[in-house]
C-alpha positions as CSV (number, residue, x, y, z in Angstrom):
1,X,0.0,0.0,0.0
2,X,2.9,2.4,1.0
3,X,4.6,1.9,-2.6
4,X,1.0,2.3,-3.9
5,X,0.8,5.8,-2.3
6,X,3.8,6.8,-2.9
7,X,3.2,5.9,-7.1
8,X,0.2,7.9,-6.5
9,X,2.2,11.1,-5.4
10,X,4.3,11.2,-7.5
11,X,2.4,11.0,-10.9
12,X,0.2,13.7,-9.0
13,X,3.9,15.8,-8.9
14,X,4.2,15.3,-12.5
15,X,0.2,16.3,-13.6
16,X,1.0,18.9,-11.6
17,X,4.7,20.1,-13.3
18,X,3.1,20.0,-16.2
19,X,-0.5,22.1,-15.1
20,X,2.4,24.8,-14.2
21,X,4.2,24.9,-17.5
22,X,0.6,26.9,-18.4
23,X,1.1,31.0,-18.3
24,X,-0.6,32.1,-15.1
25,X,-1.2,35.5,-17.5
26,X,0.1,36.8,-20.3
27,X,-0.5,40.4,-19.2
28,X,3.7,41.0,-18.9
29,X,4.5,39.5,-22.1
30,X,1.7,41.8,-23.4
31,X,3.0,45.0,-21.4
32,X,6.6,44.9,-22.2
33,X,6.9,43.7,-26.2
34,X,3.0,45.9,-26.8
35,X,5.0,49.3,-27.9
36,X,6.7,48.0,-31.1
37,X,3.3,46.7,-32.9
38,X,1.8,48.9,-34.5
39,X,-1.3,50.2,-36.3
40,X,-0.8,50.4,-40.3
41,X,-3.7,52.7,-42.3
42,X,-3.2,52.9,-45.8
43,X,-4.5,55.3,-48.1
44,X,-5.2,54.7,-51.9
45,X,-6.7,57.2,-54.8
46,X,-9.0,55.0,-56.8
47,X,-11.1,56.3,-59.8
48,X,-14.7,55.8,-59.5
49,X,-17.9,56.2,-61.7
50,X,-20.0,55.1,-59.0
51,X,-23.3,57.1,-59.8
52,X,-26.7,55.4,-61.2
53,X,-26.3,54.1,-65.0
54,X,-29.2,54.2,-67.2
55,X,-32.3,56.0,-65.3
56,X,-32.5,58.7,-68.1
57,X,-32.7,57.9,-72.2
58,X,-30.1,60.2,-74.6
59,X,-31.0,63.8,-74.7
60,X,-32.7,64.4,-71.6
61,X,-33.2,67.4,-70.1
62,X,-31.8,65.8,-66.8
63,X,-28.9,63.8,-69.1
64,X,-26.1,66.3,-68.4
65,X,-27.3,66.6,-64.1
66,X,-26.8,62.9,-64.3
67,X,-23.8,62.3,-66.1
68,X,-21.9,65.0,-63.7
69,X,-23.3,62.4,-60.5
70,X,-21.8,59.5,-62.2
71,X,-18.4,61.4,-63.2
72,X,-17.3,61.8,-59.3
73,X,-13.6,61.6,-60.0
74,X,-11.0,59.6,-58.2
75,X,-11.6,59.3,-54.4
76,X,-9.7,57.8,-51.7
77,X,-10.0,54.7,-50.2
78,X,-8.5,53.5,-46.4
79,X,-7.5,50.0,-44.8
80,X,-5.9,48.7,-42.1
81,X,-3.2,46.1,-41.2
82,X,-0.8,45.6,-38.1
83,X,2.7,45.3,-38.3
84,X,6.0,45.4,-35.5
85,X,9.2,47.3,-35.3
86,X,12.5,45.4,-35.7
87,X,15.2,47.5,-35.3
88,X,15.4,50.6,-33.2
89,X,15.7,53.2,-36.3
90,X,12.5,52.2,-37.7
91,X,12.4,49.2,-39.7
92,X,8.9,48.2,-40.0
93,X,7.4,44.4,-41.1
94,X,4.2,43.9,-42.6
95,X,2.3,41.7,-45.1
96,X,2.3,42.8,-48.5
97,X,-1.7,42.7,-49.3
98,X,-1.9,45.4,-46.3
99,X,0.3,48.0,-48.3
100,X,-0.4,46.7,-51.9
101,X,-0.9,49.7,-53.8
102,X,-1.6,52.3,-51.1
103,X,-0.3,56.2,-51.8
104,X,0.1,56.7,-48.3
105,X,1.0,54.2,-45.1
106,X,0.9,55.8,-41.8
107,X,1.8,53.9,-38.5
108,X,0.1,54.6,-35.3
109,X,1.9,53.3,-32.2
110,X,0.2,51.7,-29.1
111,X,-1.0,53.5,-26.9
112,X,-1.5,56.2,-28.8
113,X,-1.2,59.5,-27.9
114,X,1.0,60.5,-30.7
115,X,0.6,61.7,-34.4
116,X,0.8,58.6,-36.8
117,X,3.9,58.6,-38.3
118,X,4.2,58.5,-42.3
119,X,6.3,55.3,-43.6
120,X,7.9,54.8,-46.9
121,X,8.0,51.6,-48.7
122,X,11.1,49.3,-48.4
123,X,10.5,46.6,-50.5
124,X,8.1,43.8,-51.2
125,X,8.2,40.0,-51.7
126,X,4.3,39.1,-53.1
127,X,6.0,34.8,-52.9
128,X,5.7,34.8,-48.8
129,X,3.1,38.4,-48.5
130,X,5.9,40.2,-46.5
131,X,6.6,43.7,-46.7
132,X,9.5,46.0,-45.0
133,X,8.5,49.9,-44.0
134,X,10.5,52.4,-42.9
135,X,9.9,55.8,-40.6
136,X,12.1,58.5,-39.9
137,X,12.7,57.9,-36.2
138,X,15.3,56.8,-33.7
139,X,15.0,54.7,-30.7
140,X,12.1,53.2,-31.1
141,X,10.9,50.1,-29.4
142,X,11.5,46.8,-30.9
143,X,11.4,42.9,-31.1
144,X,13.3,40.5,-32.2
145,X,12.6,37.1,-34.5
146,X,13.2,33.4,-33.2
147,X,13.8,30.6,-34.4
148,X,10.4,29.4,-35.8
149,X,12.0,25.7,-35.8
150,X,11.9,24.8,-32.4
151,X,7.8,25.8,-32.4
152,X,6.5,22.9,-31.8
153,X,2.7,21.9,-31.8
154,X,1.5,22.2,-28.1
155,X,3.7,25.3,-27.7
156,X,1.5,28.9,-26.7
157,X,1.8,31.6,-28.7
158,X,0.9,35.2,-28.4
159,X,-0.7,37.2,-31.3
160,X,-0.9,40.9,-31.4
161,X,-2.6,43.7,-33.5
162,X,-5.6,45.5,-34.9
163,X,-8.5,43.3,-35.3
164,X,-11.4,44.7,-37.4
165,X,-10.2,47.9,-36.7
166,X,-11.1,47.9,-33.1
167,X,-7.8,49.3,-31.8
168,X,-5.0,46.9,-30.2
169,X,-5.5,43.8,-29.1
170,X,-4.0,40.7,-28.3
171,X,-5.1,36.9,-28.4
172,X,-3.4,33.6,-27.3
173,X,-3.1,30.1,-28.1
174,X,-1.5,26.8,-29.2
175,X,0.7,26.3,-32.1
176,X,-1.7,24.2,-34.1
177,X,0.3,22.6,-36.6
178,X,3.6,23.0,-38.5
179,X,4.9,23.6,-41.9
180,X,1.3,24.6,-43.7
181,X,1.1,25.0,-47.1
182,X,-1.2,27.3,-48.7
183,X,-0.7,28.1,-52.2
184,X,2.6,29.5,-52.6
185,X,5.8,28.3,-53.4
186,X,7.6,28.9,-50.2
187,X,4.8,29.0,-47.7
188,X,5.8,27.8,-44.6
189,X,3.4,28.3,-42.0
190,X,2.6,27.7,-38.0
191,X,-1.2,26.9,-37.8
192,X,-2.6,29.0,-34.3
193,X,-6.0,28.8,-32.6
194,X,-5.1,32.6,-31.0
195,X,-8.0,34.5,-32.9
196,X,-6.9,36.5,-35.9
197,X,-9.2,38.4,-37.6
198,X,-9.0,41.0,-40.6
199,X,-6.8,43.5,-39.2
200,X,-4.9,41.3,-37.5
201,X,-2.7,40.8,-40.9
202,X,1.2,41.9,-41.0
203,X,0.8,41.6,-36.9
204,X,3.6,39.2,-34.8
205,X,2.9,35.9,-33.2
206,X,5.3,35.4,-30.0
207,X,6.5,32.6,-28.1
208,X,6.8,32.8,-24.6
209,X,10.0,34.3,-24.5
210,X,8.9,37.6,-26.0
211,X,10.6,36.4,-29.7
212,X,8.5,36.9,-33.1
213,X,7.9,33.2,-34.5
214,X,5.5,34.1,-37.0
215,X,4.0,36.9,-39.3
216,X,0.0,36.6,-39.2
217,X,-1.2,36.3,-42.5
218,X,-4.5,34.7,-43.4
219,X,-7.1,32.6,-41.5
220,X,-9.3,29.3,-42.4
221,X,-12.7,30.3,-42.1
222,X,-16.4,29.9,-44.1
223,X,-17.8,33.1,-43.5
224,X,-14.5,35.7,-42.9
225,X,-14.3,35.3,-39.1
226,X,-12.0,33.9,-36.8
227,X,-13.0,30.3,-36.3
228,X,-9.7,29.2,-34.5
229,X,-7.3,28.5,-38.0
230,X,-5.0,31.3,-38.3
231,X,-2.2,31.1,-40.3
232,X,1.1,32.9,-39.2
233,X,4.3,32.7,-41.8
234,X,7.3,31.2,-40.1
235,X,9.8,34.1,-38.9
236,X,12.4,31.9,-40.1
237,X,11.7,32.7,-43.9
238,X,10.6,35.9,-42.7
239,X,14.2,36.9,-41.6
240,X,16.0,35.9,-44.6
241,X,13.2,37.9,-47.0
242,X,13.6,41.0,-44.9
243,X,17.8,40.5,-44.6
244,X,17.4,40.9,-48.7
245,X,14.6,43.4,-49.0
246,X,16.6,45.9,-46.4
247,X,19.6,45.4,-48.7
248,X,18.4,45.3,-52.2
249,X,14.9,46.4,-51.7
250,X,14.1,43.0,-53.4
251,X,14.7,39.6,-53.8
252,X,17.9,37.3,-54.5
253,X,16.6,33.8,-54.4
254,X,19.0,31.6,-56.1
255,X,18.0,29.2,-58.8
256,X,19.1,25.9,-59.1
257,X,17.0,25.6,-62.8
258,X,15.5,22.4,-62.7
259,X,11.8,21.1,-63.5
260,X,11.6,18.3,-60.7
261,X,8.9,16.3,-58.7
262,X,8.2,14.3,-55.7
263,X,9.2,10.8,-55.5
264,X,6.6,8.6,-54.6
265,X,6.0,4.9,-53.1
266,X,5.2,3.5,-57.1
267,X,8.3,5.6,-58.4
268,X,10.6,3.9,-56.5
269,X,10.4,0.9,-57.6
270,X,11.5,2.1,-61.4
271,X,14.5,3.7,-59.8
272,X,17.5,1.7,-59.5
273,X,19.8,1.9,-55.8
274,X,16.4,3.9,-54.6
275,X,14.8,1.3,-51.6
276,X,12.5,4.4,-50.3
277,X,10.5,7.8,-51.5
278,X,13.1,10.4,-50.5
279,X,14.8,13.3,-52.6
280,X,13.6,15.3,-55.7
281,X,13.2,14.2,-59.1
282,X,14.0,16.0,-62.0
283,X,11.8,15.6,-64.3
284,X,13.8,17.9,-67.2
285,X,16.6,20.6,-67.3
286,X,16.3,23.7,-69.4
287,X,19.3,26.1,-70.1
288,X,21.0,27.1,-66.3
289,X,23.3,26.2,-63.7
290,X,22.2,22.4,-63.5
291,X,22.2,22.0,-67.4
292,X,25.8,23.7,-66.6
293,X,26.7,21.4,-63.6
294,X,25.5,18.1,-65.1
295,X,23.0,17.6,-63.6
296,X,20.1,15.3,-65.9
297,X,16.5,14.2,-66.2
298,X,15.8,11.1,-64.4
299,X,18.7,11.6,-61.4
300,X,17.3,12.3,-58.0
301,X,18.5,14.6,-55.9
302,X,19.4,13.4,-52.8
303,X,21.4,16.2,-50.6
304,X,21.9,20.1,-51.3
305,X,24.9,21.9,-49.3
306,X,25.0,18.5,-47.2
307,X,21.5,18.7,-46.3
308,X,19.3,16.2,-47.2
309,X,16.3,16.5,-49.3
310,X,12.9,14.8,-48.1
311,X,10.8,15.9,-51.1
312,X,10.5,18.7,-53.9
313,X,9.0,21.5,-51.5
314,X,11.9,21.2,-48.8
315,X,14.6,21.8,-52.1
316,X,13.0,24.8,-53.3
317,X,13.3,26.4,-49.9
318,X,16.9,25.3,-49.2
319,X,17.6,26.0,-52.8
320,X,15.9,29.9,-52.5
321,X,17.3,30.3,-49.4
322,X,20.5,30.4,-50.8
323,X,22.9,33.0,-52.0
324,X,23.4,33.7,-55.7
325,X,26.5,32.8,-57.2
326,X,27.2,30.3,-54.3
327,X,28.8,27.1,-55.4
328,X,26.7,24.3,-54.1
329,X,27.7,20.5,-53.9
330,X,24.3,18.4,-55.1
331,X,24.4,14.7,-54.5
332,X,22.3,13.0,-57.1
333,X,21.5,9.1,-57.3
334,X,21.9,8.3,-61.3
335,X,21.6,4.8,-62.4
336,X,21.9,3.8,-59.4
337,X,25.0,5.3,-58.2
338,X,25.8,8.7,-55.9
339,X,26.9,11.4,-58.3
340,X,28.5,14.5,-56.5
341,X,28.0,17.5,-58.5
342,X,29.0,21.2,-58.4
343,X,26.3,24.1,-59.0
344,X,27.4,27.8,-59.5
345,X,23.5,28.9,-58.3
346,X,21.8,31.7,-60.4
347,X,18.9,34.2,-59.6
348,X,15.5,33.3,-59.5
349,X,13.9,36.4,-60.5
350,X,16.2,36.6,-63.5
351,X,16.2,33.1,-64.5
352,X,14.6,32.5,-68.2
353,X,11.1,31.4,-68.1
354,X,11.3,29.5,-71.2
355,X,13.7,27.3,-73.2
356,X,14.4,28.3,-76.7
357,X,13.8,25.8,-79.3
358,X,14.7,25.0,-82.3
359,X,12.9,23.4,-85.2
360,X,14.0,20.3,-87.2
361,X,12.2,18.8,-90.3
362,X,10.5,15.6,-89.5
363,X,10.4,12.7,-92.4
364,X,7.2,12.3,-93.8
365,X,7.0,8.5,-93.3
366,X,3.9,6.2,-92.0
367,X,4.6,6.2,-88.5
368,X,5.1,2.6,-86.6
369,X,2.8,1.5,-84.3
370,X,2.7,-1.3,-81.4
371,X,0.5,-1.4,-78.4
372,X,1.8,-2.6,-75.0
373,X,1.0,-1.9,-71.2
374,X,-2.7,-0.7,-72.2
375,X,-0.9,1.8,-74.3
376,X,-1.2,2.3,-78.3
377,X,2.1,3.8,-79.5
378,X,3.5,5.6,-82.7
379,X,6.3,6.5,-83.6
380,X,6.8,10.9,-83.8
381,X,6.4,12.3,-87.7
382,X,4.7,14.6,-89.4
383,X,1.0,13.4,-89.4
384,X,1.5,12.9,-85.4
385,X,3.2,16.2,-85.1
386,X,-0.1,17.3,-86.7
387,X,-2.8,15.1,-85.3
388,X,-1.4,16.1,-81.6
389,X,-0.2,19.6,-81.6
390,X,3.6,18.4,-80.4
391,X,6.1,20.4,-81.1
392,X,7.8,20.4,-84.2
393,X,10.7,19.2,-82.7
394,X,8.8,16.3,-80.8
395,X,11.0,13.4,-79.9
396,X,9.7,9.8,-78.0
397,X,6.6,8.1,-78.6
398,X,3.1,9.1,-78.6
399,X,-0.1,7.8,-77.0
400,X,-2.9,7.5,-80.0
401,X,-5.0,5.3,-77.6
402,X,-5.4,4.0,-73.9
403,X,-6.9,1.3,-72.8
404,X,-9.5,2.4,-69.9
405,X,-9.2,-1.0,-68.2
406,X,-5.3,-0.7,-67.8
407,X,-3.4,0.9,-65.4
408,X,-1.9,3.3,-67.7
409,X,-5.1,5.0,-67.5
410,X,-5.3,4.5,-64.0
411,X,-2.2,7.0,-63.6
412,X,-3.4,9.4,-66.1
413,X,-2.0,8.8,-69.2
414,X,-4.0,9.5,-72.5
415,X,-4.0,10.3,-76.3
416,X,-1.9,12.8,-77.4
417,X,1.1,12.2,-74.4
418,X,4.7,12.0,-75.1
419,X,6.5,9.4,-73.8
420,X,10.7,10.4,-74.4
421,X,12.4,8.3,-72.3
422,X,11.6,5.0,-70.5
423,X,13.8,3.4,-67.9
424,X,15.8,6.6,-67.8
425,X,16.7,6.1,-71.8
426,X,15.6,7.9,-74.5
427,X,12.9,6.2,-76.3
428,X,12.5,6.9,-80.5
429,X,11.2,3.9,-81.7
430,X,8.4,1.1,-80.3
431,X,11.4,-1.2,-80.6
432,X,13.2,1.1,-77.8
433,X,10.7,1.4,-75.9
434,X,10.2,-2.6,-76.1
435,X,13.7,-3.3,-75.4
436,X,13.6,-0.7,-71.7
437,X,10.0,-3.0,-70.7
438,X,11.9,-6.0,-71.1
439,X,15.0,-4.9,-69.7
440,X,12.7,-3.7,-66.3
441,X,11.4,-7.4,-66.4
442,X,14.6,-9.1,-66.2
443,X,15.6,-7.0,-63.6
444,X,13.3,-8.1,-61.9
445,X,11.1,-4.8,-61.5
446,X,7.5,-4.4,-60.9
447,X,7.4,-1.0,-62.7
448,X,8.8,0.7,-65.6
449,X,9.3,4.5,-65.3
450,X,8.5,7.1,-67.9
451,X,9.3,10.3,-68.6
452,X,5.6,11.8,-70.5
453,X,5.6,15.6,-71.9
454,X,2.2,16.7,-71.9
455,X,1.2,20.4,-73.3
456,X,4.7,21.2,-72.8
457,X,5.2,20.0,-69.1
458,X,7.6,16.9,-68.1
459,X,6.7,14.2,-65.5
460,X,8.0,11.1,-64.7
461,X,5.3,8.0,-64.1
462,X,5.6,4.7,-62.9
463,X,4.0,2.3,-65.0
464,X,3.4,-1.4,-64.1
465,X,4.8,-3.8,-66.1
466,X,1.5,-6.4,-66.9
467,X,2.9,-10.0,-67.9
C-alpha cells in the first residue's frame, strides 16, 4: 500500500509540473513587447464612376445633371493592417496585401497619444506576402525574430494587433500545426488557434519568450471570421526575405534551374539503388546552372549543401534560401549510383522562363505503331506532329489510344502524351521502348518508369509492367 501511495504522489507531482508549464497570465509578455506593434492605415486614390447608370434615355433634359453624379472623380480609399518594429531606427514588417498599392501608409503606435507617423515603402516580396516599411525615427521600441524551428505543436503563442479595426488587441493560443502549405511556393506556415481576424494581418505571433515566431497572415474560415485556424508565416523565412529586402529592396533567391517532382511509393520501384521515396526528381533541365553542372532528367537529388532533401518542396526552400553565385555540392543518385556535383547557383527572379527551341524537319513517313502496357504507340512524324499539336521538334513516342481497363489510365496517361524516355533512356522507336519493358522485367522490377511531356510540361510515371 505504501509503494501504492507513494506511485500515487508522485504521478500527481508530475500532472502537476506539467499544469504549471501553463502561463498564469500573459499580461507581462503583453505590457513589455505591446510598444513595437503597430497600427498600419493605408491610403489609396481609386477612380470611380460610381453614380446610377441608365435612369434617363439620350437627350434628356436631366442627361447632363446625371452624367456629372456618375463622373465623381477619383476618391480615396482606407484600410488597415498591423505590423512590429525590428530594429530601433524604424524598420517596420508587414504583409504585403496590407500596403499593396496604397499612396500613403501611416503607422500609429500603441498606446496612442502620438501623431501617426508616415512610412515609406522598403520593399516587397508578393511569394511569402511580406513587406518592410521604414519611418524616420530613432529609438524606437522593438522585437526581435526566433527561431520558428523549435515551435513545436502544443507550444503557446501570443498574437498581437488591430482586429477589425477595433484598436490593439491581443489573443493567445497553441501552435496548431507546423509547416502549412497554402498556395505558394515557399509558404511555410505555424497553424494557431489565437483568434486572428481582418486587421490582424502583418501583426507578430510570439512565443513565450517575447521572440516573433510568426508573421499573421491569413485565417481558415467559411464566412471571414476567426473560427480558430490562423495562419502565421514562419519568422524563419521571414528573416532571410527582410535581410534581402533591407539590402536590395528585393529579392535574390538563387536558382538551381530544374523542372523536378516528388518521388513517390510507385516511383521507386523504377528507380535503381532507390529502396525508399526520398529526394527530388528532376523531371527535365532547361538552359541554367544544372544543365551547366551536369545535372540530368531522371537523377534524384538526394542532398543540397550536405543537407538532405525529403521531397521537392523542402529543395526549393533550401535552394531559395541560398545565395546567388554560391557554389553548391548536389548529391544526385543516377543509375543507381551517388553522383557529387557542383552548381554555380543563379537568380530566380532573372532566371529564363522559357527554353528556346529549335525546329528540325521531320520525315514524312507512315509512323510505326505497337501497343503494349494498355498503351497504343507511334512513332513521332509529321502526321502525329499534326494530329497532336507536339512540337515540331517532338521526340519519343506518342499515345494514340489507352486502354481504360489498364493501369496506364489509372495513372493518367491519354492520347496525345509524349513518352521520351523509358527506364531513364531515350525512347525513338516502339522497338526502344520494347527493349527498356523487357530490360525492367529481367531485372526483376514491378514497374517501368516514364518520362511523359504533356502540353509542354515533363513528368516522370511509374508504369506497371502487366505479364
Amino acid at each position: 500500500m505504501a509503494i501504492l501511495l507513494s506511485f500515487v504522489f508522485l504521478l500527481a507531482q508530475t500532472v502537476a509540473g506539467f499544469a504549471q508549464s501553463r502561463p498564469d497570465s500573459f499580461a507581462d509578455l503583453a505590457e513589455k513587447f505591446s510598444p513595437a506593434v503597430v497600427n498600419i492605415t493605408t491610403t489609396t486614390v481609386v477612380s470611380t464612376n460610381a453614380g446610377p447608370r441608365g435612369l434617363v434615355p439620350d437627350g434628356s433634359p436631366f442627361e447632363d445633371f446625371f452624367k456629372d453624379f456618375q463622373n465623381q472623380g477619383p476618391r480615396r480609399s482606407s484600410a488597415l493592417g498591423s505590423g512590429f518594429v525590428i530594429s530601433s531606427d524604424g524598420y517596420i514588417v508587414t504583409n504585403n496585401h496590407v500596403i499593396e498599392g496604397a499612396d500613403e501608409i501611416l503607422i500609429e503606435f500603441f498606446p496612442g497619444g502620438t501623431e501617426p507617423l508616415a512610412a515609406t515603402l522598403v520593399g516587397t516580396d508578393p511569394n511569402t506576402d511580406i513587406a518592410l516599411l521604414k519611418v524616420d525615427a530613432t529609438d524606437l521600441p522593438f522585437v526581435n525574430f526566433g527561431d520558428s524551428d523549435t515551435a513545436r505543436v502544443g507550444d503557446w503563442v501570443m498574437a498581437m494587433g488591430n482586429p477589425l479595426g477595433q484598436g490593439f488587441s491581443v489573443s493567445a493560443g497553441i501552435v496548431s500545426a507546423r509547416n502549412r502549405e497554402l498556395s505558394g511556393t515557399y509558404d511555410d506556415y505555424i497553424q494557431t488557434d489565437a483568434a486572428i481576424n481582418r486587421g490582424n494581418s502583418g501583426g507578430p505571433l510570439f512565443n513565450m519568450d517575447g521572440d516573433v515566431v510568426g508573421v499573421n497572415t491569413a485565417i481558415l474560415s467559411p464566412n471571414g471570421g476567426s473560427i480558430g485556424i490562423g495562419f502565421s508565416m514562419a519568422s524563419n523565412v521571414v528573416k532571410n526575405v527582410v535581410a534581402q529586402l533591407k539590402e536590395f529592396g528585393e529579392t535574390r533567391r538563387g536558382w538551381l534551374g530544374v523542372r523536378i517532382q516528388d518521388v513517390t511509393p510507385d516511383i521507386v520501384e523504377g528507380i535503381a539503388g532507390l529502396d525508399h521515396a526520398a529526394g527530388a526528381l528532376v523531371s527535365s533541365v532547361p538552359p541554367g546552372p544544372a544543365m551547366d553542372a551536369g545535372i540530368e532528367a531522371g537523377d534524384v537529388i538526394l542532398t543540397f549543401d550536405g543537407k538532405e532533401i525529403t521531397d521537392t518542396r523542402e529543395l526549393v526552400r533550401i535552394v531559395a534560401d541560398a545565395p546567388v553565385g554560391q557554389e553548391v555540392l548536389v548529391n544526385v543518385l543516377r543509375n543507381g549510383e551517388t553522383v557529387e556535383l557542383t552548381v554555380t547557383l543563379g537568380r530566380r527572379e532573372t532566371a529564363e522562363a522559357s527554353m528556346p527551341g529549335s525546329e528540325a524537319p521531320m520525315e514524312d513517313a507512315a509512323p510505326t505503331q505497337t501497343e503494349m502496357l494498355g498503351l497504343t504507340l507511334s512513332e513521332v512524324n509529321k502526321e502525329t506532329i499534326s494530329q497532336f499539336g507536339l512540337a515540331p521538334n517532338a521526340s519519343g513516342l506518342v499515345i494514340t489510344a489507352v486502354d481504360p481497363t489498364s493501369d496506364a489510365a489509372s495513372n493518367g496517361l491519354q492520347a496525345g502524351d509524349l513518352i521520351s524516355e523509358a527506364g531513364q533512356q531515350p525512347v525513338t522507336s516502339v522497338v526502344d521502348f520494347e527493349d527498356r519493358v523487357n530490360e525492367a522485367r529481367d531485372a526483376g522490377r514491378k514497374s517501368l518508369l516514364i518520362l511523359v511531356n504533356r502540353d509542354g510540361m515533363t513528368r516522370f510515371m511509374a508504369l506497371r509492367i502487366v505479364e
